[in-house]
Biopython code that builds the backbone (N, CA, C, O; Angstrom):
import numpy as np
from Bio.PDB.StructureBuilder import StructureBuilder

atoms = [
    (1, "UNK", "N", (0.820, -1.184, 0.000)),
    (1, "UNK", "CA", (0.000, 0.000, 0.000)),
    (1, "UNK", "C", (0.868, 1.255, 0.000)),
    (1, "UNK", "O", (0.517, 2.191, -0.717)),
    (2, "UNK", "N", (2.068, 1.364, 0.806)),
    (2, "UNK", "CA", (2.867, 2.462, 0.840)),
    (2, "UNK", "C", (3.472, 2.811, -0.367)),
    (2, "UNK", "O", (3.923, 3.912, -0.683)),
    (3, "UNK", "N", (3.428, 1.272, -1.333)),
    (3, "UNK", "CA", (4.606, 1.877, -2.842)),
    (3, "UNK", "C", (3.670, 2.382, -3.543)),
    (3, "UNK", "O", (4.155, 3.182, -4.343)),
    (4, "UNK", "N", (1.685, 2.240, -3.698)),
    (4, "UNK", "CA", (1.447, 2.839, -4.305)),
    (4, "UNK", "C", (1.131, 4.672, -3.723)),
    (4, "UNK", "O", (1.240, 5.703, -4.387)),
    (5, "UNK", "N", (0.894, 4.570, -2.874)),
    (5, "UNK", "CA", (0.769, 6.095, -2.418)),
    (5, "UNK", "C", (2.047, 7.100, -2.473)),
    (5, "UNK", "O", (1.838, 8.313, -2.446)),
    (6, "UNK", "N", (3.428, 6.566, -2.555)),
    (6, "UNK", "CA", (4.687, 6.870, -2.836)),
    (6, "UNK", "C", (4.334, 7.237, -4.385)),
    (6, "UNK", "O", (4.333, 8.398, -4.793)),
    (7, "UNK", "N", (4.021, 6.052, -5.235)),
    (7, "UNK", "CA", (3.615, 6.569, -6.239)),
    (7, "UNK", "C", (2.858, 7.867, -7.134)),
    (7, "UNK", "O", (3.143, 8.731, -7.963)),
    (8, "UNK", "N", (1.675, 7.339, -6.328)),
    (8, "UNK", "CA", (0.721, 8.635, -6.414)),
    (8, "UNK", "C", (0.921, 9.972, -6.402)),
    (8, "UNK", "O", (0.490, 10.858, -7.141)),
    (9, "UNK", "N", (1.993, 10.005, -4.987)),
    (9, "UNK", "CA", (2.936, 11.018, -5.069)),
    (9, "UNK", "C", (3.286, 11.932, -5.844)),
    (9, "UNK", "O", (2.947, 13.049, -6.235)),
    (10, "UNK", "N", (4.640, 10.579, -6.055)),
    (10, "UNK", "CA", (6.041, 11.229, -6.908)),
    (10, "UNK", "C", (5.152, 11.583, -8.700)),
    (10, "UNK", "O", (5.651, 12.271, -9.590)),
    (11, "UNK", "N", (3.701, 10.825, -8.765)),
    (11, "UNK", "CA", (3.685, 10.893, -9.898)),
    (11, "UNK", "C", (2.992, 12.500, -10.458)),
    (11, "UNK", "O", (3.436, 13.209, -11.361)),
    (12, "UNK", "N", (1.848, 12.736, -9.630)),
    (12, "UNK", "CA", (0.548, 13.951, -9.871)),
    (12, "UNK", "C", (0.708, 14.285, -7.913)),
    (12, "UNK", "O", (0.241, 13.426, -7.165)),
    (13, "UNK", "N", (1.138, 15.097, -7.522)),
    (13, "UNK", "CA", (0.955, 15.332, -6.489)),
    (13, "UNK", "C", (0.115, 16.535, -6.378)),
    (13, "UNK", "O", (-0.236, 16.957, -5.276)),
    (14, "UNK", "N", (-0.180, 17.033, -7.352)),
    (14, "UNK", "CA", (-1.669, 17.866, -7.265)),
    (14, "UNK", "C", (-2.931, 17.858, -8.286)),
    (14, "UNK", "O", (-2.351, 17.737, -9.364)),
    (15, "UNK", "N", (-3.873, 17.898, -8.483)),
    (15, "UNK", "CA", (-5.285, 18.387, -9.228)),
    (15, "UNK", "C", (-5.402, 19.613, -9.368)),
    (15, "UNK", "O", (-4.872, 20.506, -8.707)),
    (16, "UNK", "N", (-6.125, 19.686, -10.262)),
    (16, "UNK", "CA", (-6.769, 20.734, -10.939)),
    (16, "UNK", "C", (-8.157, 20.812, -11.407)),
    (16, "UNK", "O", (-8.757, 19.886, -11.953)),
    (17, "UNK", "N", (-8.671, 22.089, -11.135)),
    (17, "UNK", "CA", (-10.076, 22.014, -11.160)),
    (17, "UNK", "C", (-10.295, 23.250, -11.937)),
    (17, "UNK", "O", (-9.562, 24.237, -11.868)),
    (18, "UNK", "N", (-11.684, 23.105, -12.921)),
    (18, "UNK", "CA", (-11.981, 24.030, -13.791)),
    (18, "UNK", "C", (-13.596, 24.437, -13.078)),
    (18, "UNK", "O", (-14.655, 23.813, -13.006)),
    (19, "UNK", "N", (-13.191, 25.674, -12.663)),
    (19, "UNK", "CA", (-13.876, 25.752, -11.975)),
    (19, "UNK", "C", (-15.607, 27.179, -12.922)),
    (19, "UNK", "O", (-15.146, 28.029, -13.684)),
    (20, "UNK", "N", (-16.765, 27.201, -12.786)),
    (20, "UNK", "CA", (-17.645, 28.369, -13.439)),
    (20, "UNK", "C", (-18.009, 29.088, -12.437)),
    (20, "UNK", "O", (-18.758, 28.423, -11.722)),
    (21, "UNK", "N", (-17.830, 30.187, -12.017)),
    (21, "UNK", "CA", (-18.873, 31.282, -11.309)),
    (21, "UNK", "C", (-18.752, 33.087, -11.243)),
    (21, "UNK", "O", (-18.338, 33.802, -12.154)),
    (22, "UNK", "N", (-18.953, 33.268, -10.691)),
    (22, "UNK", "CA", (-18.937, 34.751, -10.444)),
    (22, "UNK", "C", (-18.611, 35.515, -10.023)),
    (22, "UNK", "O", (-19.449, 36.416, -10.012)),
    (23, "UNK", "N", (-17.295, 35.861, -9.369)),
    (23, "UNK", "CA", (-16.631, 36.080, -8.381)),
    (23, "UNK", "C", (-15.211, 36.664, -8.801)),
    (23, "UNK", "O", (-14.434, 36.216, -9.644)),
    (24, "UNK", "N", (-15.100, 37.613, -8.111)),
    (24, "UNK", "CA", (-13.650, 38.327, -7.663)),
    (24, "UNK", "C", (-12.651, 37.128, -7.218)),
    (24, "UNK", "O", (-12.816, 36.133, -6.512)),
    (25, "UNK", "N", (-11.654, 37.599, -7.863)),
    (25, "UNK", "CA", (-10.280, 36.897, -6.582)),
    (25, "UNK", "C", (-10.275, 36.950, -5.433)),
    (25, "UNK", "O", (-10.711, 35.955, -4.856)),
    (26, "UNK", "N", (-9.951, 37.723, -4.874)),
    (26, "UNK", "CA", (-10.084, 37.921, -3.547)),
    (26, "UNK", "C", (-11.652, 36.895, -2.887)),
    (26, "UNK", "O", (-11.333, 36.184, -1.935)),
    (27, "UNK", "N", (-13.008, 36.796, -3.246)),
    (27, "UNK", "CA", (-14.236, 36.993, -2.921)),
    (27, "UNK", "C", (-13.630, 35.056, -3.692)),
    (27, "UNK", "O", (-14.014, 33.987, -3.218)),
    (28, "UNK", "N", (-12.958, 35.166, -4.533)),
    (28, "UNK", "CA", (-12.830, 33.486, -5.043)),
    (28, "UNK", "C", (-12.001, 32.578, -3.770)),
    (28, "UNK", "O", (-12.387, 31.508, -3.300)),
    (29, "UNK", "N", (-10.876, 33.274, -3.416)),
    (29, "UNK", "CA", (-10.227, 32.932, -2.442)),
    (29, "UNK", "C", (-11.046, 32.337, -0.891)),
    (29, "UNK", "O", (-10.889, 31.341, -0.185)),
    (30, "UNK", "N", (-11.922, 33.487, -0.846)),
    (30, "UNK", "CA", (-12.608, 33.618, 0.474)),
    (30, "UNK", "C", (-13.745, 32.327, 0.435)),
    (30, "UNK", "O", (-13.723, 31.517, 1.362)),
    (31, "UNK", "N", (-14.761, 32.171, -0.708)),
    (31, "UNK", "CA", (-15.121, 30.670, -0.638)),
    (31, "UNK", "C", (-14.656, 29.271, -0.955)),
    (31, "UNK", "O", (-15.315, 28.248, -0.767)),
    (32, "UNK", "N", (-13.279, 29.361, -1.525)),
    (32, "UNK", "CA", (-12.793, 28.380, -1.244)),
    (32, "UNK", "C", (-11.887, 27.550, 0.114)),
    (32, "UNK", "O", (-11.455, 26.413, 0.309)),
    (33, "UNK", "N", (-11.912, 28.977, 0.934)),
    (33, "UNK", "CA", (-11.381, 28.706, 2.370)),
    (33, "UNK", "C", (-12.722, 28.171, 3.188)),
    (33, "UNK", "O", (-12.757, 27.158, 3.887)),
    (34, "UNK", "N", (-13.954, 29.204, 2.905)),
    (34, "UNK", "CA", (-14.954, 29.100, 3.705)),
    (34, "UNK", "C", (-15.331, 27.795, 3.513)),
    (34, "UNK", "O", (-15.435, 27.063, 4.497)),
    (35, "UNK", "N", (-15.662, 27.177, 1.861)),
    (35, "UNK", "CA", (-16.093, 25.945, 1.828)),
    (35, "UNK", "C", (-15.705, 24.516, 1.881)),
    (35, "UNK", "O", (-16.286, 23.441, 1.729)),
    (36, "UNK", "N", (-14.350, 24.959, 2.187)),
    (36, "UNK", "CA", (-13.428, 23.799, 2.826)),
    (36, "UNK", "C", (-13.671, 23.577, 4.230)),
    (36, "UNK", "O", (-13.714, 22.469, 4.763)),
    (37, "UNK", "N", (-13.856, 24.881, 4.899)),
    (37, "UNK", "CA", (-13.898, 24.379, 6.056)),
    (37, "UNK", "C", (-14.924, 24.477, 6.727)),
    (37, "UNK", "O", (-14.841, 24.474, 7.955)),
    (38, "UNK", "N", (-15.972, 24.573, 6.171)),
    (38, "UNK", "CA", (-17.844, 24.183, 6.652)),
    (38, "UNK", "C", (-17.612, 23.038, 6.516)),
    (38, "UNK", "O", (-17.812, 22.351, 7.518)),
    (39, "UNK", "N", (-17.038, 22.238, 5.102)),
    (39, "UNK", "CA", (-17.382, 20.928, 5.025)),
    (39, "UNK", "C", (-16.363, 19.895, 5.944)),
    (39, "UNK", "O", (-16.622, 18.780, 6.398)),
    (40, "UNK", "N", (-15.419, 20.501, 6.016)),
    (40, "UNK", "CA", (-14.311, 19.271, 6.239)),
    (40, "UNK", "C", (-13.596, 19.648, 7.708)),
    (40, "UNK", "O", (-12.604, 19.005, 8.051)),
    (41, "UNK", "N", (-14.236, 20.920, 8.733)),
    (41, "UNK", "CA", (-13.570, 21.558, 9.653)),
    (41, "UNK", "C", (-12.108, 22.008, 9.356)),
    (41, "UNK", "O", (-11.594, 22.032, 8.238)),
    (42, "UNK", "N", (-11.705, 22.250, 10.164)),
    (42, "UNK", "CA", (-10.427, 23.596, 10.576)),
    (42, "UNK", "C", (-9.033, 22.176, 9.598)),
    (42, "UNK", "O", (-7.887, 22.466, 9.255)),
    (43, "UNK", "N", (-9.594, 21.044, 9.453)),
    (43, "UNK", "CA", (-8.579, 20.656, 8.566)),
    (43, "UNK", "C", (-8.492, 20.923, 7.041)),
    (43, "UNK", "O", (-7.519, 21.013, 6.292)),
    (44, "UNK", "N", (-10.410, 21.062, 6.732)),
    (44, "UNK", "CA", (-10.375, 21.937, 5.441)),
    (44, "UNK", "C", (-9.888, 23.181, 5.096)),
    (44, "UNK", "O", (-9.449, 23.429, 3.973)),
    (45, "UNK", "N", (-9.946, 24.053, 6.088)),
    (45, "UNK", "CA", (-9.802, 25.370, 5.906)),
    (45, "UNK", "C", (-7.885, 25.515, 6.154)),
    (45, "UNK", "O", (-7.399, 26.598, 6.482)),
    (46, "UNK", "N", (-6.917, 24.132, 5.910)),
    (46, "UNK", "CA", (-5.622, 24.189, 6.265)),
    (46, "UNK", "C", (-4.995, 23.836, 4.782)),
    (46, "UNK", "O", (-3.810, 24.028, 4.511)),
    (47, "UNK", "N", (-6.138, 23.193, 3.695)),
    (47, "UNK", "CA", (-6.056, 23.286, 2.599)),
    (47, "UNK", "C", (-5.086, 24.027, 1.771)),
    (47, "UNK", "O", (-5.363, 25.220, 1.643)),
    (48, "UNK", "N", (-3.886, 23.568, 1.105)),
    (48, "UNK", "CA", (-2.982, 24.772, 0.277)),
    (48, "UNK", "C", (-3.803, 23.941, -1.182)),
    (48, "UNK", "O", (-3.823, 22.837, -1.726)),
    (49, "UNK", "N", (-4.690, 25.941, -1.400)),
    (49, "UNK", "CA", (-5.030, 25.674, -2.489)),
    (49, "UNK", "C", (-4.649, 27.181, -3.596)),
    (49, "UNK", "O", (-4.721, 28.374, -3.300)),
    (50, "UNK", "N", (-4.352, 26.701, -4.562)),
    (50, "UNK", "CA", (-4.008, 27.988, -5.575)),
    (50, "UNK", "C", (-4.677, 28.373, -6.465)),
    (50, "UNK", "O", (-4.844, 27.500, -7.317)),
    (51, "UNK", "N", (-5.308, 29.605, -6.742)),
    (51, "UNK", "CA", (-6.033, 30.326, -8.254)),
    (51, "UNK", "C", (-5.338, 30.479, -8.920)),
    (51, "UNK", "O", (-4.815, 31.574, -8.707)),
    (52, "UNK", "N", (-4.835, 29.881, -9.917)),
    (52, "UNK", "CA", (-3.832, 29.464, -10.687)),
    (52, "UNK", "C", (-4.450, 30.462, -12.279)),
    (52, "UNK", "O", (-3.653, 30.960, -13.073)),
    (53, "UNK", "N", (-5.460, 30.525, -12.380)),
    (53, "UNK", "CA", (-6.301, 31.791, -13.261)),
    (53, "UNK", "C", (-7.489, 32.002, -12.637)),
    (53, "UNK", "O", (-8.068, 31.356, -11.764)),
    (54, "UNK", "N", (-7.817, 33.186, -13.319)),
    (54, "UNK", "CA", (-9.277, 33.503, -13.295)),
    (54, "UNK", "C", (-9.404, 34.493, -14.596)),
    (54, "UNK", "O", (-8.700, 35.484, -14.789)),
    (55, "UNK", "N", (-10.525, 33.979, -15.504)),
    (55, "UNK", "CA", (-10.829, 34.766, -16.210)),
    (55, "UNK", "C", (-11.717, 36.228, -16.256)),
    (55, "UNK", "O", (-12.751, 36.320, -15.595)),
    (56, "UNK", "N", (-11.333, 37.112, -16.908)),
    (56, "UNK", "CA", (-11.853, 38.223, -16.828)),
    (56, "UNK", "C", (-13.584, 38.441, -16.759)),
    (56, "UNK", "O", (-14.412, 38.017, -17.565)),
    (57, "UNK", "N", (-13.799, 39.192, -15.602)),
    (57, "UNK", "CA", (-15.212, 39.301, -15.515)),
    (57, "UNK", "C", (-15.447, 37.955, -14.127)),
    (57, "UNK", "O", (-16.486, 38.076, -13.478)),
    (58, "UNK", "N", (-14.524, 36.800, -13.755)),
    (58, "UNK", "CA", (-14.637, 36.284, -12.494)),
    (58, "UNK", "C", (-15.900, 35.105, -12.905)),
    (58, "UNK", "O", (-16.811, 34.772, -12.148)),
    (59, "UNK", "N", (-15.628, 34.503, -14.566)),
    (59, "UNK", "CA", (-16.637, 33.654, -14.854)),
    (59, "UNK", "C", (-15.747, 32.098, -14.895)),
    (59, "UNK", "O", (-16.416, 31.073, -15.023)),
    (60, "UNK", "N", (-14.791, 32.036, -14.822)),
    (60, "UNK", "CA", (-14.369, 30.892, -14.916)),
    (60, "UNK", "C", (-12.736, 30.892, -14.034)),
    (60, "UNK", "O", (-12.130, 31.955, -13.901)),
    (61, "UNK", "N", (-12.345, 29.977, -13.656)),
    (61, "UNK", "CA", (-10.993, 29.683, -12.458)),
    (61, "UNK", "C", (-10.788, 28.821, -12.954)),
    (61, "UNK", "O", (-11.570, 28.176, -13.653)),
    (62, "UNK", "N", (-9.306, 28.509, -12.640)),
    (62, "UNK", "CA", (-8.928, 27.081, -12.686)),
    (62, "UNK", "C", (-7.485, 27.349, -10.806)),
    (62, "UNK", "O", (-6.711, 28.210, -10.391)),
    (63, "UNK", "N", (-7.914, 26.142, -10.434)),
    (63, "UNK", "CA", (-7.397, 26.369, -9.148)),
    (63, "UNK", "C", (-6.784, 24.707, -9.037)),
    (63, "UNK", "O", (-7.264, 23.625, -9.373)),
    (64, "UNK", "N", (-5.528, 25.102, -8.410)),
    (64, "UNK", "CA", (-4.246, 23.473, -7.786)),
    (64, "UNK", "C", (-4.866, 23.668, -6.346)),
    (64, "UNK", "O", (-5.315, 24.539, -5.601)),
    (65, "UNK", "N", (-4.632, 22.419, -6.416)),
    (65, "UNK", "CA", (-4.747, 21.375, -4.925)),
    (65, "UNK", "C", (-4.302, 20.357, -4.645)),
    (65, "UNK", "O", (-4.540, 19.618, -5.601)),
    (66, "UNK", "N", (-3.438, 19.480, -3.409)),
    (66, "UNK", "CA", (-3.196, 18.794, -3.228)),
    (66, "UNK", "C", (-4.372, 17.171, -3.913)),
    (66, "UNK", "O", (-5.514, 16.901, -3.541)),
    (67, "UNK", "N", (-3.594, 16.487, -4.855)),
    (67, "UNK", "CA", (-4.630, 15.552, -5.380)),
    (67, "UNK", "C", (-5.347, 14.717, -4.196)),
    (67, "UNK", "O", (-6.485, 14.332, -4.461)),
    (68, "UNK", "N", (-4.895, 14.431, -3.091)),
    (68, "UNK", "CA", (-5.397, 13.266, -2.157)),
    (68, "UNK", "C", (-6.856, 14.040, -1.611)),
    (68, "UNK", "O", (-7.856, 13.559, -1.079)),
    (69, "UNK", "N", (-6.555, 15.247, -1.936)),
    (69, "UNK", "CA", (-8.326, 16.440, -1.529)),
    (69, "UNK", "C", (-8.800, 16.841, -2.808)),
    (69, "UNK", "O", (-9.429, 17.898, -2.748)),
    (70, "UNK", "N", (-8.721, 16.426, -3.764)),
    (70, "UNK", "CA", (-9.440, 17.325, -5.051)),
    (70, "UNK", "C", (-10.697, 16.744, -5.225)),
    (70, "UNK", "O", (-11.522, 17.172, -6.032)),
    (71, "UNK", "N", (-10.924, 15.477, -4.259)),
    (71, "UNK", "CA", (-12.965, 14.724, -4.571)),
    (71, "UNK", "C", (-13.179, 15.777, -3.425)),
    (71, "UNK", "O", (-13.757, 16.779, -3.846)),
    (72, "UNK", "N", (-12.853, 15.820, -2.023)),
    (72, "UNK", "CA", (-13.264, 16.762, -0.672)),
    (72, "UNK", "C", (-13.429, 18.273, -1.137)),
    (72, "UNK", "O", (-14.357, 18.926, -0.660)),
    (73, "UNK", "N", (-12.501, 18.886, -2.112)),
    (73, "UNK", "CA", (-13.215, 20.108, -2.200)),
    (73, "UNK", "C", (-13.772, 20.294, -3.408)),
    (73, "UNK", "O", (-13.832, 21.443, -3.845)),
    (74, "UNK", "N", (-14.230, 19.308, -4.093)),
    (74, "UNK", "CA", (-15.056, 18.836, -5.368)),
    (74, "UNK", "C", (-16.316, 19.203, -4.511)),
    (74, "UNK", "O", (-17.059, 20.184, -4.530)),
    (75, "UNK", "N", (-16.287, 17.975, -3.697)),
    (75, "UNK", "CA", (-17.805, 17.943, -3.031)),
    (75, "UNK", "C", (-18.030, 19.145, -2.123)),
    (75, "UNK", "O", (-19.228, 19.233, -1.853)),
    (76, "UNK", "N", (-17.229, 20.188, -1.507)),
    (76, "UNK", "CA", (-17.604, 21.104, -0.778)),
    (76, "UNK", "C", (-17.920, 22.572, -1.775)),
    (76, "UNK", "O", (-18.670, 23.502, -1.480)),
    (77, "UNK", "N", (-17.055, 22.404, -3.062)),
    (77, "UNK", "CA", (-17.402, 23.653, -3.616)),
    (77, "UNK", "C", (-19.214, 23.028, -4.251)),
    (77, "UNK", "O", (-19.962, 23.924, -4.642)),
    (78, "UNK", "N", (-19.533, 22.158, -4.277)),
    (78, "UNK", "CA", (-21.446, 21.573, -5.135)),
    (78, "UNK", "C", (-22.497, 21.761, -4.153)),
    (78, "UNK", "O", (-23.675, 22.006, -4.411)),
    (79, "UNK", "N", (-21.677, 21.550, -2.352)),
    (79, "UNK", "CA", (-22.816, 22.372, -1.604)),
    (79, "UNK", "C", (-22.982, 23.697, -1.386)),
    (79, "UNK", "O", (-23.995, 24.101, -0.816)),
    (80, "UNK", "N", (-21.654, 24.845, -1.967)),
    (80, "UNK", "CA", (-22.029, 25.906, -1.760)),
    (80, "UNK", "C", (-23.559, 26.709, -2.848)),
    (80, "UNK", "O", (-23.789, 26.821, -4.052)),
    (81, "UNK", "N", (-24.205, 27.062, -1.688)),
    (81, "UNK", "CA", (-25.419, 28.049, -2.732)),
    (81, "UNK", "C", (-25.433, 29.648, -2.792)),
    (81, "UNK", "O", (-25.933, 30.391, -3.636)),
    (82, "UNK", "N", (-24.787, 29.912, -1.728)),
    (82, "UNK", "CA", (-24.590, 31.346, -1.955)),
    (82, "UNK", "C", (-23.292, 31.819, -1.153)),
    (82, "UNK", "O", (-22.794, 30.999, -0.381)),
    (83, "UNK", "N", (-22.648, 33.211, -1.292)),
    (83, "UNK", "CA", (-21.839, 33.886, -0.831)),
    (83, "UNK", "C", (-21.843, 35.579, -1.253)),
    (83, "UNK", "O", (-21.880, 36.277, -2.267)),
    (84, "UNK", "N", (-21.756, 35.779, 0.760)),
    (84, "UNK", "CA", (-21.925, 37.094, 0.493)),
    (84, "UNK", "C", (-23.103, 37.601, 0.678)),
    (84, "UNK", "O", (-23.171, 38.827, 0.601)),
    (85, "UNK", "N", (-24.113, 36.985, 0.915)),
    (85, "UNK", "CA", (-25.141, 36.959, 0.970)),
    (85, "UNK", "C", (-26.534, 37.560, -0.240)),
    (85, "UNK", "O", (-27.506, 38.308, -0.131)),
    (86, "UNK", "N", (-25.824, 36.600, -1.526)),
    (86, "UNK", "CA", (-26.153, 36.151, -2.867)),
    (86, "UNK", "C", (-26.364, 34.743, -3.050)),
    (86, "UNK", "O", (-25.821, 33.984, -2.248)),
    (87, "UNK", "N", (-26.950, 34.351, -3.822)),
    (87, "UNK", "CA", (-26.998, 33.318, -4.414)),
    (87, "UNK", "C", (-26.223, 33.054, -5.119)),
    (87, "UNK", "O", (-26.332, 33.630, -6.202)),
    (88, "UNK", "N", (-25.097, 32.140, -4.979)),
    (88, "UNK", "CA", (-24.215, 31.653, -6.281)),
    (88, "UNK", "C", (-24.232, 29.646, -6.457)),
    (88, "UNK", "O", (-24.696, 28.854, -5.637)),
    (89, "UNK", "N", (-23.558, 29.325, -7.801)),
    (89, "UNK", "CA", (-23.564, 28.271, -8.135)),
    (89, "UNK", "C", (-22.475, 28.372, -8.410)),
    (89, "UNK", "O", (-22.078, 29.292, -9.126)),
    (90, "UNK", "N", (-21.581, 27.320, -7.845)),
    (90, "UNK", "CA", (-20.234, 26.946, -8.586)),
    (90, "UNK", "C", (-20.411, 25.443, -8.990)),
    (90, "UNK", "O", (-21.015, 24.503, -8.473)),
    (91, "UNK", "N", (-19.754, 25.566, -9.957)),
    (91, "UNK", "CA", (-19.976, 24.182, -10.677)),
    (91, "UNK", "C", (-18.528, 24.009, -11.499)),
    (91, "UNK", "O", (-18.004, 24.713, -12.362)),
    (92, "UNK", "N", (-17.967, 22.335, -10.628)),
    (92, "UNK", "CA", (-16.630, 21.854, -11.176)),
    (92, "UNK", "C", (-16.792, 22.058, -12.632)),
    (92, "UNK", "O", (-17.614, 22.975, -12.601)),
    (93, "UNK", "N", (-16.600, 21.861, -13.730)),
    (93, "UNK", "CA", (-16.473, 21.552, -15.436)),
    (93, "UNK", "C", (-15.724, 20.723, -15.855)),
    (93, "UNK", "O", (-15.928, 20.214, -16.957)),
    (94, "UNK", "N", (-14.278, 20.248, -14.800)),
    (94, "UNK", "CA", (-13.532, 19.423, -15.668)),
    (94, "UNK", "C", (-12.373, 19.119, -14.358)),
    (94, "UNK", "O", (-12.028, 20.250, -14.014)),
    (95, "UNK", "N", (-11.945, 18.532, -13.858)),
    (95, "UNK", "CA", (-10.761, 18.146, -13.357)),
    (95, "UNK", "C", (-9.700, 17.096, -13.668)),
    (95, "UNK", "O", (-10.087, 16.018, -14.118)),
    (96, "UNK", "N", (-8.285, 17.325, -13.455)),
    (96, "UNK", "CA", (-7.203, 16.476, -14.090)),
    (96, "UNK", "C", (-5.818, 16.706, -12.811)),
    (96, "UNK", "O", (-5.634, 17.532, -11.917)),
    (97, "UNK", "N", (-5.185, 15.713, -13.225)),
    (97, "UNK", "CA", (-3.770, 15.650, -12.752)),
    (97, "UNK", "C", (-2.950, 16.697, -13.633)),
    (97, "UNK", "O", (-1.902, 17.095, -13.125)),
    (98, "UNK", "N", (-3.292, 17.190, -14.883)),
    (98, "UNK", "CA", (-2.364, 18.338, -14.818)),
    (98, "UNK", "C", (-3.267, 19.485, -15.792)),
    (98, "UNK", "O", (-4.466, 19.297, -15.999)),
    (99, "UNK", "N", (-2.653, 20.486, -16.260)),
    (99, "UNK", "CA", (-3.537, 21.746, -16.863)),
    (99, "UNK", "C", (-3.610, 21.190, -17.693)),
    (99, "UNK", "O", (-4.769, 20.778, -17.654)),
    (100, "UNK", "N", (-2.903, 20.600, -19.034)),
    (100, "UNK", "CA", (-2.920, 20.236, -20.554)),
    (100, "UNK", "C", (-4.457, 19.266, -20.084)),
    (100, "UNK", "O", (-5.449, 19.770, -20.611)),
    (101, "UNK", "N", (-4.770, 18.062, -19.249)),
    (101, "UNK", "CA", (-5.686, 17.630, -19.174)),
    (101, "UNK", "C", (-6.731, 18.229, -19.491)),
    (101, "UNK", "O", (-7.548, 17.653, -20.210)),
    (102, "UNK", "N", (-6.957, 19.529, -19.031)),
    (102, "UNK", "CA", (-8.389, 19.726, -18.678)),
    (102, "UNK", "C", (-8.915, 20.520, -19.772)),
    (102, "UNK", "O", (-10.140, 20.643, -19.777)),
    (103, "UNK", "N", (-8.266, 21.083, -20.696)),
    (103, "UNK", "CA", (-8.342, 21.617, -22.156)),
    (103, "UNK", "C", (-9.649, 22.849, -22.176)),
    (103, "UNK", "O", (-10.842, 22.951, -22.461)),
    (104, "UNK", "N", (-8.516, 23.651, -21.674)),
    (104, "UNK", "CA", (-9.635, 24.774, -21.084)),
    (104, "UNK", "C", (-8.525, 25.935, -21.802)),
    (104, "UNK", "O", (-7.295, 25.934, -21.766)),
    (105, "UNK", "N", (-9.479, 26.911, -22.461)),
    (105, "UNK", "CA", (-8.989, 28.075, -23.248)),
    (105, "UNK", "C", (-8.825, 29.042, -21.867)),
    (105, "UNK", "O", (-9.809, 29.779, -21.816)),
    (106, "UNK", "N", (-7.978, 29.265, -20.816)),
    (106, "UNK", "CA", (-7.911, 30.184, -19.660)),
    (106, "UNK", "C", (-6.450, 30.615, -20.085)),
    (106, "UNK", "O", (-5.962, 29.565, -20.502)),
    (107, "UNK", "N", (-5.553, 31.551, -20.191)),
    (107, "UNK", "CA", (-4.559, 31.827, -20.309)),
    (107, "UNK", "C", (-3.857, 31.852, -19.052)),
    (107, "UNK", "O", (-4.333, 32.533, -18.143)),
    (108, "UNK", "N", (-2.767, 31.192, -18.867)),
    (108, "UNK", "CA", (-2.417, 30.888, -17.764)),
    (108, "UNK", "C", (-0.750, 31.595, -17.424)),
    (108, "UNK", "O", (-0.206, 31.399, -16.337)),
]
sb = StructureBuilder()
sb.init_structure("model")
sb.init_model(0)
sb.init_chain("A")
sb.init_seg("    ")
for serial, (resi, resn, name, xyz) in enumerate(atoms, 1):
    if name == "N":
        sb.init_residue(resn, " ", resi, " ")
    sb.init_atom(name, np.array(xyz, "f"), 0.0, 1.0, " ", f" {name:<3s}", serial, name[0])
structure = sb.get_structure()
C-alpha cells in the first residue's frame, strides 16, 4: 500500500479544477477557504489551495490542490449556494492531474 501512495505522489501530487462562477479573486479565495472548512472543519480550511487563473469578468478559475483532496473540495465547492449573501452556483467543469488535461482556453 505504501509503494502505491509513494507513487501517487512522486507521480501527480496535485489536481486541478476548472472551476464556473462569479466572483472576484479575492471573494474566489474567500469561498474556497470558507467551503473547505464548513465541510471538512479547521482541517479543510488548512487546505494549500491555488487560483492558478481567473478569467476576466470572475466567470471561470482554474485552481491546484493537493490531489489526495481534489474529490473533498469537489464535493464542498457543489454544496455551496450562496456567498456574500447572494446566491451563487459553482460548478466543477472538468478536473485532471495536470492543466494540458483539462483543455480549457484560460490563459495561464
Amino acid at each position: 500500500m505504501s509503494q502505491v501512495f509513494a507513487y501517487t505522489e512522486s507521480t501527480h501530487p496535485w489536481s486541478y479544477l476548472n472551476l464556473k462562477l462569479s466572483l472576484e479573486l479575492l471573494e474566489l479565495r474567500q469561498l474556497l477557504q470558507s467551503a473547505a472548512t464548513d465541510t471538512l472543519g479547521l482541517f479543510g480550511g488548512a487546505l494549500q489551495m491555488d487560483v492558478l487563473a481567473l478569467r476576466a469578468g470572475g466567470t471561470e478559475a482554474i485552481v491546484r490542490l493537493p490531489s489526495e483532496h481534489a474529490t473533498e473540495l469537489w464535493g464542498a465547492l457543489a454544496l455551496v449556494s450562496g456567498f456574500d449573501k447572494k446566491p451563487l452556483r459553482v460548478t466543477a467543469t472538468d478536473a485532471g492531474a495536470s492543466l494540458v488535461g483539462l483543455g480549457v482556453s484560460v490563459d495561464i
